[in-house]
Backbone as CSV, one residue per row, in Angstrom:
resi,resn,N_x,N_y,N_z,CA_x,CA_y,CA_z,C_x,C_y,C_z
1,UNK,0.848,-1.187,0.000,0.000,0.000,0.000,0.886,1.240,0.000
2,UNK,0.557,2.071,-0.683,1.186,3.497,-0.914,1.144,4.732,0.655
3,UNK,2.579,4.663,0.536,2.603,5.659,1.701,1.495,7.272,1.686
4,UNK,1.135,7.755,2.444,0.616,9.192,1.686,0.626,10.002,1.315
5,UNK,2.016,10.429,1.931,2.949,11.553,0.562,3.088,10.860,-0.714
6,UNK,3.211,9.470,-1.017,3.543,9.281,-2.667,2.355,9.526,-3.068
7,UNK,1.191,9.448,-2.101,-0.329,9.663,-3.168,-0.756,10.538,-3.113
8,UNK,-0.361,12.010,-2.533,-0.068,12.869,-2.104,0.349,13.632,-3.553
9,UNK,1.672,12.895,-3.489,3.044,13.297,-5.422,2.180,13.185,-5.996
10,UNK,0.883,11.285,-5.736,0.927,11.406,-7.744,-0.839,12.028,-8.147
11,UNK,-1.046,12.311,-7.066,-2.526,13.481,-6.948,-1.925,14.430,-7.346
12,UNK,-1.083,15.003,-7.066,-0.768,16.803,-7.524,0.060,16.302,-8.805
13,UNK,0.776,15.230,-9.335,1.274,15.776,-11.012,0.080,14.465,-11.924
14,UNK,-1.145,14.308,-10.859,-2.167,13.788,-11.860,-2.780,14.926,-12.245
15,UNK,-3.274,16.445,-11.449,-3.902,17.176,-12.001,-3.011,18.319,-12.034
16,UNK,-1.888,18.282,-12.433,-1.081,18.718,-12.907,-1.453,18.845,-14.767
17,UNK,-1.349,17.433,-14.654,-0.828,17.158,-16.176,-2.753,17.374,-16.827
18,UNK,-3.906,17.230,-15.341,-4.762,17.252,-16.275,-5.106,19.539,-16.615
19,UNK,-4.381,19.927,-15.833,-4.503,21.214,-16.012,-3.601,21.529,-17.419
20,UNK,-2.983,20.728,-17.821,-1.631,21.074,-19.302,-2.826,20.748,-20.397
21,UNK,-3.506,19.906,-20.261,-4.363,19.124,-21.338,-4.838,20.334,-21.576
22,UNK,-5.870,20.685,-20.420,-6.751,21.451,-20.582,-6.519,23.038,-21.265
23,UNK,-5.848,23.174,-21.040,-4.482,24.152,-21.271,-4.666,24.232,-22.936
24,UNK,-4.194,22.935,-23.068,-3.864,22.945,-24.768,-5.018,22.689,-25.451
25,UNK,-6.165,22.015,-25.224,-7.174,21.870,-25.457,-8.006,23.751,-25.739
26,UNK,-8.053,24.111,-24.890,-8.444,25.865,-24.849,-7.337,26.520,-26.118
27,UNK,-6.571,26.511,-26.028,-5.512,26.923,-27.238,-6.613,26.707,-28.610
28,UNK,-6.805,25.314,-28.475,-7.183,25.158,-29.656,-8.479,25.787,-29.993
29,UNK,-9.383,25.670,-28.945,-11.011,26.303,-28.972,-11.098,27.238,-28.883
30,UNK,-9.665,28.007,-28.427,-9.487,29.891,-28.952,-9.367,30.406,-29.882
31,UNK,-8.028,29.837,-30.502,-7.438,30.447,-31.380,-6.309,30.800,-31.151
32,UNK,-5.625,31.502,-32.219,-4.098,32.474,-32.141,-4.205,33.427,-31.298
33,UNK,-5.104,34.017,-30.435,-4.919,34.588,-29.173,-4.582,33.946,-27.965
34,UNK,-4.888,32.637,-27.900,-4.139,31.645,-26.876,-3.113,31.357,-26.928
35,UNK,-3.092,30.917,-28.173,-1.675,30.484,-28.786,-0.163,32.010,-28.193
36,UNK,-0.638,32.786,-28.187,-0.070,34.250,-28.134,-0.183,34.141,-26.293
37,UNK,-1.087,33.802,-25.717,-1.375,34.341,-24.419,-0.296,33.307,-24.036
38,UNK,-0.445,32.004,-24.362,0.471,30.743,-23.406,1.684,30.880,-23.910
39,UNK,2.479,31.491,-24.960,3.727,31.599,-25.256,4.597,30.771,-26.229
40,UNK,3.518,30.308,-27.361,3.571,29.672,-28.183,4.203,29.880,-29.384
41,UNK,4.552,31.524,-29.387,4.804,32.284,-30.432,4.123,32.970,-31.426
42,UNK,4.968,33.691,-32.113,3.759,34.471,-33.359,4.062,33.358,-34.133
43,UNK,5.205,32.780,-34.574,5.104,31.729,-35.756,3.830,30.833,-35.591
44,UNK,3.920,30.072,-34.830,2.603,29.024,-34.640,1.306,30.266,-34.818
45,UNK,1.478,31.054,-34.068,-0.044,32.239,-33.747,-0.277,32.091,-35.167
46,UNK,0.663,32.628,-36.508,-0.069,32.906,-37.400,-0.005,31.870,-38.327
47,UNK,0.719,30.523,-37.978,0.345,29.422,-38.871,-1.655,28.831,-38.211
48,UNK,-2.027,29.067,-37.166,-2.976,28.967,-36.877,-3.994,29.783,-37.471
49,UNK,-3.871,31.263,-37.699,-4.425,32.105,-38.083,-4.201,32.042,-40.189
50,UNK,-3.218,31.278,-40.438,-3.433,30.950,-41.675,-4.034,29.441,-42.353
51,UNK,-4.257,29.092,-41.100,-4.824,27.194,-41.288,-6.708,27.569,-41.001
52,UNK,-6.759,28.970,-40.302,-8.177,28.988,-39.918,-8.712,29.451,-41.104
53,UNK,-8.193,30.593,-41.695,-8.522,31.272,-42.861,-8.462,30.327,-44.467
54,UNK,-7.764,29.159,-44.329,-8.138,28.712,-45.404,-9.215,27.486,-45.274
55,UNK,-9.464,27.617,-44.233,-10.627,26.452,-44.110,-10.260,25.042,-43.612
56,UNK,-8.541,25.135,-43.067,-8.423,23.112,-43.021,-8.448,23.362,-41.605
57,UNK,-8.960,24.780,-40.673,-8.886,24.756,-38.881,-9.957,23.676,-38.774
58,UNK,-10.225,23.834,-37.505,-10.974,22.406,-36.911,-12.575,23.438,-37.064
């Protein structure tokens, strides 16, 4: 059986990693203003902003 600090560890980098998902998930249901807000760059910002404009965005 797991001591309670290790379940403790793997509770905080379980919703850790589910706060990154979510994270990137919103990126996508934003747009190139997320992309810009989380630090993704302008390159990606405006390959997003040129994938939306021709019609192959989600």
């Amino acid at each position: 059986m797991p001591t309670p600090s290790i379940s403790l560890s793997l509770a905080i980098a379980g919703s850790h990693s589910a706060l990154a998902a979510v994270a990137h998930l919103a990126c996508i249901a934003i747009g190139p203003q997320a992309y810009r807000f989380m630090g993704a760059g302008e390159r990606m910002a405006r390959a997003v902003e040129a994938a939306l404009e021709s019609g192959s965005g989600l």
